[in-house]
MIVO-923915 format. One line per 3 residues: number of its first residue (from 1); their letters; for each residue x, y, z of N, C-alpha, C, CB. Coordinates in pm, 1 decimal. Glycine has a CB too. Example, Ala and Ser with C-alpha at 12.3 -4.5 7.8 and 13.67 -1.06 7.14 Angstrom:
1) AS) 1319.0 -569.0 780.0 1230.0 -450.0 780.0 1320.0 -330.0 780.0 1130.8 -447.3 904.6 | 1285.0 -225.0 708.0 1367.0 -106.0 714.0 1290.0 3.0 787.0 1408.4 -59.8 572.5
// end
This chain:
1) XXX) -11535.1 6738.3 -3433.2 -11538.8 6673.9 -3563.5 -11444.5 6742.9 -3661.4 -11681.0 6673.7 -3618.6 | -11420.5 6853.4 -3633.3 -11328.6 6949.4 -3696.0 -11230.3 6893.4 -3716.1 -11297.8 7059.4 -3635.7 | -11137.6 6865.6 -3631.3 -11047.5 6828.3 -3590.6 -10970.0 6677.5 -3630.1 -11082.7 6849.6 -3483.7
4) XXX) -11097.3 6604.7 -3645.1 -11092.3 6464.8 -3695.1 -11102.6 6512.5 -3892.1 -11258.3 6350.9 -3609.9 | -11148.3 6559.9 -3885.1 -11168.5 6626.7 -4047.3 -11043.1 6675.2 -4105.1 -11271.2 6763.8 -4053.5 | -10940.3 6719.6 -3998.2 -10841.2 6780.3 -4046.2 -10737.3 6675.9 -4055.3 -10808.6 6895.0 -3971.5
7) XXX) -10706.9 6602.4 -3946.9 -10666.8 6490.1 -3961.8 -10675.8 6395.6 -4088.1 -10713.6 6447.2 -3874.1 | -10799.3 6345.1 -4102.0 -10813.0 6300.5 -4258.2 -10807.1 6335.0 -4339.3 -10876.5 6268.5 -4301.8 | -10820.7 6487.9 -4352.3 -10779.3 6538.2 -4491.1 -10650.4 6555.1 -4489.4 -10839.6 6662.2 -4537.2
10) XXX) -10570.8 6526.1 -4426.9 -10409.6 6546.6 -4425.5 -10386.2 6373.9 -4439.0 -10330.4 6638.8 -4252.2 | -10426.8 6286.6 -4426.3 -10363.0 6146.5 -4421.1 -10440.1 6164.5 -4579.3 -10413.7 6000.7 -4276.3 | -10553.3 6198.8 -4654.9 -10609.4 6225.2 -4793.2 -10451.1 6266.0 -4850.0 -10751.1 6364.3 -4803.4
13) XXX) -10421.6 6356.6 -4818.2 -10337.3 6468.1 -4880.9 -10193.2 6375.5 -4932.4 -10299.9 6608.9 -4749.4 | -10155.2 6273.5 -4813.8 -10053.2 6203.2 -4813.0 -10068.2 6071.4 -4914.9 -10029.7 6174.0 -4673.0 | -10222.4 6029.4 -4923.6 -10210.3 5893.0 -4994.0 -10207.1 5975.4 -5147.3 -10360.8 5761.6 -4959.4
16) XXX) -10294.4 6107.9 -5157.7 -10195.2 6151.9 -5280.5 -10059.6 6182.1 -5321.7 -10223.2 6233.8 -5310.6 | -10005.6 6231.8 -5259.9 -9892.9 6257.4 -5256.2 -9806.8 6125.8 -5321.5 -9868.5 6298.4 -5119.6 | -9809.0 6020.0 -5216.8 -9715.7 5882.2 -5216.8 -9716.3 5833.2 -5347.8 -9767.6 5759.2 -5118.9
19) XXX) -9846.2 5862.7 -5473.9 -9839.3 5798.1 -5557.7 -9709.9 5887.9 -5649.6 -9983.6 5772.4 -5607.9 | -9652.6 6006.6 -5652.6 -9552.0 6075.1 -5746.6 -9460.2 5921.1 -5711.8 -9474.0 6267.9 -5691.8 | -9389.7 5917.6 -5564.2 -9251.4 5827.8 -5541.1 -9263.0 5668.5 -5661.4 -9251.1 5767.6 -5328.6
22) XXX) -9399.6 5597.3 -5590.5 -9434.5 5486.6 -5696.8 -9374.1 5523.2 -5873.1 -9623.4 5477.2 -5693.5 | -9465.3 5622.7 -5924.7 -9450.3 5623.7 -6072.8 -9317.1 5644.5 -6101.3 -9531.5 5725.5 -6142.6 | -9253.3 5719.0 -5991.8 -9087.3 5759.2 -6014.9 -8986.5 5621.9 -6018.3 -9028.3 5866.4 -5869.9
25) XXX) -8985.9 5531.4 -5908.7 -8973.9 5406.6 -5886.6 -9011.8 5304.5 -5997.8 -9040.5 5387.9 -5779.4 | -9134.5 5320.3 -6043.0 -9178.3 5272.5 -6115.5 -9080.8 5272.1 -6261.6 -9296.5 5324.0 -6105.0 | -9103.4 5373.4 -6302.8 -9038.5 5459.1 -6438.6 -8887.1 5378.9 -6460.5 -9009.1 5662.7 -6398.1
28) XXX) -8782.4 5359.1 -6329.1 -8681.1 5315.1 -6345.9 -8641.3 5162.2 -6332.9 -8626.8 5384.3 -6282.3 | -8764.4 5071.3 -6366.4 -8726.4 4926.8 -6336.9 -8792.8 4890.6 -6445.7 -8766.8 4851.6 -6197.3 | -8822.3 4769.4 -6485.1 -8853.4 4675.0 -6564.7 -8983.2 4670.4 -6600.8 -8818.6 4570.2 -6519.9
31) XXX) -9057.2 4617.9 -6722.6 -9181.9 4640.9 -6750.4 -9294.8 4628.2 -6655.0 -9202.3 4573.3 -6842.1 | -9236.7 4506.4 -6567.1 -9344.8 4472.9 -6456.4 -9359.4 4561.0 -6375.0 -9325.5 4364.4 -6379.2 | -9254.0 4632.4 -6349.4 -9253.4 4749.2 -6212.5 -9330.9 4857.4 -6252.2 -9097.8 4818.8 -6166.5
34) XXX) -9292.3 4891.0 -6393.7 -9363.0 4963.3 -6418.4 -9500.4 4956.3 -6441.4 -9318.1 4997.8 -6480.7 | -9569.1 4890.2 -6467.4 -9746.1 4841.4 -6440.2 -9805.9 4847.7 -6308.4 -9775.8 4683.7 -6472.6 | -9717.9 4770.7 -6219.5 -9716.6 4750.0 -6073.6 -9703.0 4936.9 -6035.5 -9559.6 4625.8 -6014.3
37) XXX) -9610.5 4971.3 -6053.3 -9622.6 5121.8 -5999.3 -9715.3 5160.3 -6040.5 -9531.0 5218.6 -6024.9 | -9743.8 5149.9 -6134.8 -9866.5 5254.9 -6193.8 -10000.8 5193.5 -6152.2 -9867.9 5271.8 -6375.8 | -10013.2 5101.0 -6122.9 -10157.1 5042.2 -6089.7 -10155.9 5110.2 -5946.2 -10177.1 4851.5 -6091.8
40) XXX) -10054.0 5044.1 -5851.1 -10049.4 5085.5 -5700.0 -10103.7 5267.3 -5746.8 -9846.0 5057.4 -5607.0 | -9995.3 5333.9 -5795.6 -10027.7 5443.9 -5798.6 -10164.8 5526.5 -5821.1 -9959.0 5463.5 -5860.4 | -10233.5 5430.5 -5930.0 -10395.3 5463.9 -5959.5 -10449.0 5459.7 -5818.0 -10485.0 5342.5 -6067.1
43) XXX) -10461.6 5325.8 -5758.1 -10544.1 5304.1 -5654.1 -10508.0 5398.5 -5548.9 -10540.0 5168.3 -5611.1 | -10376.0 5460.7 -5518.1 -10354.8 5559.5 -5378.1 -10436.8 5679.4 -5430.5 -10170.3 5611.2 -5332.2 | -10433.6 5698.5 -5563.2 -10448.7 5850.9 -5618.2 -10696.6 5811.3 -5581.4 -10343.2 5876.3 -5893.1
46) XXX) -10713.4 5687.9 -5594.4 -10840.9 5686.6 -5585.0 -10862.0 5717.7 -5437.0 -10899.2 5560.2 -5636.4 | -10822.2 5631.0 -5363.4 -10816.0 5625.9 -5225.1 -10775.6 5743.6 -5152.6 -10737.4 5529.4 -5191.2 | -10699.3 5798.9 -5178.3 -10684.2 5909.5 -5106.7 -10754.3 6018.3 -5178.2 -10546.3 5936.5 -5082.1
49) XXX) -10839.9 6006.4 -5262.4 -10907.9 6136.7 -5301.9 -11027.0 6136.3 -5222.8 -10942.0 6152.3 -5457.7 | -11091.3 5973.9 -5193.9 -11171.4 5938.4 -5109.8 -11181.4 5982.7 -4956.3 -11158.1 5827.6 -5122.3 | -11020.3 6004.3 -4927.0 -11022.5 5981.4 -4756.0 -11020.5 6135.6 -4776.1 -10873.9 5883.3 -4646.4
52) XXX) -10964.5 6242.1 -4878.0 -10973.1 6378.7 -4854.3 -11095.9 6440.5 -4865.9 -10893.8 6440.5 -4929.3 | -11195.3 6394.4 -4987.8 -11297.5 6408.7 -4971.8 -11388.4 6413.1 -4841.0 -11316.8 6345.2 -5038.4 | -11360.0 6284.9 -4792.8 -11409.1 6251.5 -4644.2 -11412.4 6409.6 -4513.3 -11272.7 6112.4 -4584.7
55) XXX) -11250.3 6422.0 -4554.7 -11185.6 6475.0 -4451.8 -11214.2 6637.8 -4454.3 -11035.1 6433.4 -4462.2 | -11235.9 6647.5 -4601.6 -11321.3 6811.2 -4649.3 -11444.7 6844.5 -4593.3 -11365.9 6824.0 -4807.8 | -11504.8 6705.3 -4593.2 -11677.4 6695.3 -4568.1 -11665.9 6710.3 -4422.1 -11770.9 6533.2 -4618.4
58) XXX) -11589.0 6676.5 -4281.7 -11605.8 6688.2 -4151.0 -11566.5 6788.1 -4115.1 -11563.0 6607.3 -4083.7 | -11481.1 6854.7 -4206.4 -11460.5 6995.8 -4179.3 -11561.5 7119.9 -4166.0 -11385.6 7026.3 -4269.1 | -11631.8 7079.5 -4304.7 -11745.7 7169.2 -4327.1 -11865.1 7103.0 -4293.8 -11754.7 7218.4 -4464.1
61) XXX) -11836.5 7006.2 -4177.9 -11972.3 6966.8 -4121.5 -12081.8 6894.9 -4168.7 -12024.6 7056.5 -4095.8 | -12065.7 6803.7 -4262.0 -12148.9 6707.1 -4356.5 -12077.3 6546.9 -4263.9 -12094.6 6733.4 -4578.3 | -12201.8 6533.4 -4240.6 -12243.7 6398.4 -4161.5 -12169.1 6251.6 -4224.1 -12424.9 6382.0 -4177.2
64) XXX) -12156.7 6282.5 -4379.2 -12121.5 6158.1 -4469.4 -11993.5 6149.1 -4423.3 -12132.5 6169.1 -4636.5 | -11926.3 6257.9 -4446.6 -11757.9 6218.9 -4419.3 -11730.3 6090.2 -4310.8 -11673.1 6368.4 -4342.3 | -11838.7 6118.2 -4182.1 -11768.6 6019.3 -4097.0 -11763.0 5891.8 -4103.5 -11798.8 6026.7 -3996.3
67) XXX) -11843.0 5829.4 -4189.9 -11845.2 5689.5 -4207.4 -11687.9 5622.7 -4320.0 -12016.4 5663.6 -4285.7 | -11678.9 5722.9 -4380.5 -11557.3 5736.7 -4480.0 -11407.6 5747.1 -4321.3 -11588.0 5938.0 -4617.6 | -11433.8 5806.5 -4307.9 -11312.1 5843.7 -4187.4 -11307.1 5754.5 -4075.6 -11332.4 5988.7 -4115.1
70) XXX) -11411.9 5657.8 -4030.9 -11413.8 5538.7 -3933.6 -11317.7 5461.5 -4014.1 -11566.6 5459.2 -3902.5 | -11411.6 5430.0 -4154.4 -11326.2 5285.0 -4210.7 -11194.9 5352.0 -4229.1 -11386.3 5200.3 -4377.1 | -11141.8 5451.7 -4268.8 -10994.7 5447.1 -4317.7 -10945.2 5437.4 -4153.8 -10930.7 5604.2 -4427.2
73) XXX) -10992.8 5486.0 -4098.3 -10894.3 5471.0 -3928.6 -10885.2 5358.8 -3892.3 -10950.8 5535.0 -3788.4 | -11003.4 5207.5 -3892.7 -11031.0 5127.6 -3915.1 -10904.2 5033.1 -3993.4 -11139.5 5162.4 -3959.6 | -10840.4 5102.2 -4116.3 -10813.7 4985.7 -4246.3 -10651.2 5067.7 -4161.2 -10890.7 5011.4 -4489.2
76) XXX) -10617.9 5155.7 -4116.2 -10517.3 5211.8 -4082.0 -10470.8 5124.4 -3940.7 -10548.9 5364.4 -4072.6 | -10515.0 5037.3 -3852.2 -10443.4 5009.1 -3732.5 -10414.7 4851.1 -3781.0 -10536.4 5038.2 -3577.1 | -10424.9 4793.9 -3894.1 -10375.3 4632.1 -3912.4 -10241.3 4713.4 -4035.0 -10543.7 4475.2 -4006.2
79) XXX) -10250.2 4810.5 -4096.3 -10110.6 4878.2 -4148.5 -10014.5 4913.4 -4048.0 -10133.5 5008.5 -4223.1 | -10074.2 4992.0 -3930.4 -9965.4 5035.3 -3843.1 -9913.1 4870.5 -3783.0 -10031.0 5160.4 -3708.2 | -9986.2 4797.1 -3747.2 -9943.3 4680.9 -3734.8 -9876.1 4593.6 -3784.3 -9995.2 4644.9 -3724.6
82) XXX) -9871.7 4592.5 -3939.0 -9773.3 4550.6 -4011.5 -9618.9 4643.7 -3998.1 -9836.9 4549.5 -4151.1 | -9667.3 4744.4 -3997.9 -9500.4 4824.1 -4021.2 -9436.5 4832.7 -3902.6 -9496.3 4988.6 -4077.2 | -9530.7 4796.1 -3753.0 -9432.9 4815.5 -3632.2 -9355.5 4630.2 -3618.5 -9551.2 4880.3 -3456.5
85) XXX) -9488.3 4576.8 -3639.6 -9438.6 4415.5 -3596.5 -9389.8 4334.4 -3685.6 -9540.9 4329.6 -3546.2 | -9485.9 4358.9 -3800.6 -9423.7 4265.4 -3916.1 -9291.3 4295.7 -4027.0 -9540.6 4244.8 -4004.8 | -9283.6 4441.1 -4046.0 -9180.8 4516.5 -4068.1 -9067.3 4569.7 -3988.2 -9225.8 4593.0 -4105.9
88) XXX) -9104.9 4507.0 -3866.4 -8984.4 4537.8 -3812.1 -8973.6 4690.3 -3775.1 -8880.1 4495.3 -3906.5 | -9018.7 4825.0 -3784.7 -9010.4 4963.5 -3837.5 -9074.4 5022.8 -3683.7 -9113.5 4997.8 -4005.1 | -9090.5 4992.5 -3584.2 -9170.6 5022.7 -3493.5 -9204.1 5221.0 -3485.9 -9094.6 4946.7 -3359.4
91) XXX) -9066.3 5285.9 -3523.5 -9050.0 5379.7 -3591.0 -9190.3 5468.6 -3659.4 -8962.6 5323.4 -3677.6 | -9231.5 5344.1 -3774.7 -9328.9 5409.4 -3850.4 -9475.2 5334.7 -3802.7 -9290.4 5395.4 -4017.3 | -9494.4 5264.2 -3762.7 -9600.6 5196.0 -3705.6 -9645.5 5226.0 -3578.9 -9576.3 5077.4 -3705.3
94) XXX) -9584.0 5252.5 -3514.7 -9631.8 5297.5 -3359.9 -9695.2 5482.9 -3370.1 -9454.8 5282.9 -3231.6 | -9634.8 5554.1 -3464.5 -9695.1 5689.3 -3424.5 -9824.3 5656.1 -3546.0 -9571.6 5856.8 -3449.6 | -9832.6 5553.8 -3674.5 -9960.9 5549.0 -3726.3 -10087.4 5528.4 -3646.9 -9956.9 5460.0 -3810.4
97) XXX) -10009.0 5423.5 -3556.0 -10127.6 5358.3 -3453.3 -10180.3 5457.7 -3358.7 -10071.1 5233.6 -3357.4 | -10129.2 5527.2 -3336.2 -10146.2 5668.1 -3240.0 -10259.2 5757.0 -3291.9 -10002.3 5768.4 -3241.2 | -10210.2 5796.1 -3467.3 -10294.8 5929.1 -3504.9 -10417.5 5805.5 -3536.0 -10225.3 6059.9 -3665.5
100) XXX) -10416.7 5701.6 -3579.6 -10550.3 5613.5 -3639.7 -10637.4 5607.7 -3493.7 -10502.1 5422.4 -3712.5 | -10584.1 5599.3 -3378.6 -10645.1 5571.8 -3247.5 -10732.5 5693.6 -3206.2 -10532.7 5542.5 -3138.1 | -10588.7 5807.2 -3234.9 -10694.1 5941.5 -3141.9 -10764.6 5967.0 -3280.0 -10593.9 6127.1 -3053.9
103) XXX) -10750.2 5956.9 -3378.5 -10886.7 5979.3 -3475.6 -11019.6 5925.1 -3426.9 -10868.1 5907.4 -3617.7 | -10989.7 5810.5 -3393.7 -11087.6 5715.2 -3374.7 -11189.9 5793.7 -3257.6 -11014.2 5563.1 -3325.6 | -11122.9 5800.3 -3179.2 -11117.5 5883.7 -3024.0 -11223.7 6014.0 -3054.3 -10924.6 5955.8 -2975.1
106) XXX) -11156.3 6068.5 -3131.1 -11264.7 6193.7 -3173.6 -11345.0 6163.8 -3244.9 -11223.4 6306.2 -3236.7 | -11382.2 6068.1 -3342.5 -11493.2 6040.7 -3405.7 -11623.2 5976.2 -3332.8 -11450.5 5965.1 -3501.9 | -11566.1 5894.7 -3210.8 -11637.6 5845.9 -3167.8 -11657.9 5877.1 -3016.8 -11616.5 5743.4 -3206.3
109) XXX) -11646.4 6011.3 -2927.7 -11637.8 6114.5 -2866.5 -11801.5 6117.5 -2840.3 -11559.1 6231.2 -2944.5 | -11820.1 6146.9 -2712.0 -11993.2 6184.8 -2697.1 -12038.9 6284.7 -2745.6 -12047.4 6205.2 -2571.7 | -11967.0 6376.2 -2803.6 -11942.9 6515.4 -2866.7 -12020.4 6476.3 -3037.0 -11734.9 6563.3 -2867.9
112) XXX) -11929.7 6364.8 -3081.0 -11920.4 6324.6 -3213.9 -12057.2 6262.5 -3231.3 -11797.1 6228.4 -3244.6 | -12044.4 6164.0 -3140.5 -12168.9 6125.0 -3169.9 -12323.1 6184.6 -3136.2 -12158.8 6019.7 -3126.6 | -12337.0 6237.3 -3026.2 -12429.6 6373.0 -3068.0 -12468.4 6427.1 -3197.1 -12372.2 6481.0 -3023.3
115) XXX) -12315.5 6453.6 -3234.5 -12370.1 6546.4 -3390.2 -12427.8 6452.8 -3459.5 -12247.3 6619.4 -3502.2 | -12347.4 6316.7 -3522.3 -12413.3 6273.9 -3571.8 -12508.6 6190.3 -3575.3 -12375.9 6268.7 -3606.4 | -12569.2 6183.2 -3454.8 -12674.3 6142.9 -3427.6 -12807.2 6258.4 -3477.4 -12655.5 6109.3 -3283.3
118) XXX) -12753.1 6344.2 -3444.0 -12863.4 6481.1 -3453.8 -12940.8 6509.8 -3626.4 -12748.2 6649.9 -3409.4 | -12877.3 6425.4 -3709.9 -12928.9 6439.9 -3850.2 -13039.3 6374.8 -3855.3 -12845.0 6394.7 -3956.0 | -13047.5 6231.6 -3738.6 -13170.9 6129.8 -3792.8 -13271.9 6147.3 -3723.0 -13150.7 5980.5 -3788.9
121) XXX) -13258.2 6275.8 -3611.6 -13382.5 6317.3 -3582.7 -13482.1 6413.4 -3651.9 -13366.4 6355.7 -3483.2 | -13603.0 6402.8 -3676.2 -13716.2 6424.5 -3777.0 -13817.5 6548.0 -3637.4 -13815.9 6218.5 -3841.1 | -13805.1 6663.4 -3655.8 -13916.2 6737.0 -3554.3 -14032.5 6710.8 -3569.9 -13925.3 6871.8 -3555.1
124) XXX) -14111.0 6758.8 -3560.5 -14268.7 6734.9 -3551.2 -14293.0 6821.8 -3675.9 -14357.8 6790.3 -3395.3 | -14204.1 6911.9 -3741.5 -14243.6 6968.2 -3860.5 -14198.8 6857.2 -3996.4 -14168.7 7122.4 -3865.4 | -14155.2 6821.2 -3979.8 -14084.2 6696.3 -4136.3 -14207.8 6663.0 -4200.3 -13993.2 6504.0 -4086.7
127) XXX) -14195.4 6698.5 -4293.5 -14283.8 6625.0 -4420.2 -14310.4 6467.1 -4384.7 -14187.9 6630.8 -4581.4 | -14219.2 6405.2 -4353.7 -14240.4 6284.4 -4314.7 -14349.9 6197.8 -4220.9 -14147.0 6275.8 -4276.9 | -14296.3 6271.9 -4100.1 -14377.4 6240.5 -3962.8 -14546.0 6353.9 -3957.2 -14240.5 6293.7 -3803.5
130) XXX) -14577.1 6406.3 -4078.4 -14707.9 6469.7 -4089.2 -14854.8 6351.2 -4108.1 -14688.2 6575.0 -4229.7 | -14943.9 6365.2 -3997.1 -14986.6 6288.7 -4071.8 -15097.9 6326.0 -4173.8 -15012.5 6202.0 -4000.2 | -15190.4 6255.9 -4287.2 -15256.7 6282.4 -4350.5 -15389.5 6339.0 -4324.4 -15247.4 6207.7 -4399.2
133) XXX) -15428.6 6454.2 -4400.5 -15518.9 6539.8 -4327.8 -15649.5 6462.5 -4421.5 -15485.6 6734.8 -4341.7 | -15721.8 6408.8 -4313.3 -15867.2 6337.4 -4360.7 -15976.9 6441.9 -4328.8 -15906.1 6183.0 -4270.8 | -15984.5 6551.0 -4357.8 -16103.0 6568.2 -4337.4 -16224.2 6600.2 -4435.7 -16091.0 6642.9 -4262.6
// end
């Protein structure tokens, strides 16, 4: 899970990143571009604080991250798909499809799922599963 954690917090790291190029781009065109950059730019700067967050949390072993890190691997193989087939770019689309795959691969690993399976089990000590003392 480590490993998948690191992964996402580095694709986190990048959807921050991408928003500087936008506002820069942005800055040098016309009023519209500039809104358009800056909006795109809000939403990468949300989104990727999301997927780093994610990617912090599987590192240090918190169960939540992975549901955050399915869907972005998830929302990541119809992008790699656009940029190999529909863009023409096979270049940049074929190694996305790769890291979104073996992410996938390790998240969903008999390893992976073990762990996180292992949170929704309740021992015989849980407050929960006690039952009420009638006597």
């Amino acid at each position: 899970m480590r490993g998948a954690g690191l992964i996402v917090a580095v694709q986190g790291v990048a959807a921050l990143v991408w928003p500087r190029s936008l506002v820069a781009r942005g800055l040098g065109g016309a009023d519209q571009h500039i809104v358009n950059g800056l909006g795109t730019a809000v939403w990468f700067v949300l989104v990727g604080a999301a997927v780093l967050a994610a990617g912090r949390a599987l590192v240090a072993g918190k169960r939540w991250g992975r549901g955050l890190a399915v869907f972005t691997q998830l929302l990541l193989l119809p992008v790699a798909w656009y940029l190999a087939v529909g863009s023409h770019r096979p270049a940049f689309g074929i190694p996305v499809a790769i890291v979104a795959l073996g992410t996938l691969i390790l998240l969903f690993s008999p390893a992976a799922v073990r762990w996180a399976a292992a949170g929704d089990q309740r021992g015989p000590a849980s407050s929960d599963n006690r039952e009420p003392d009638n006597r």
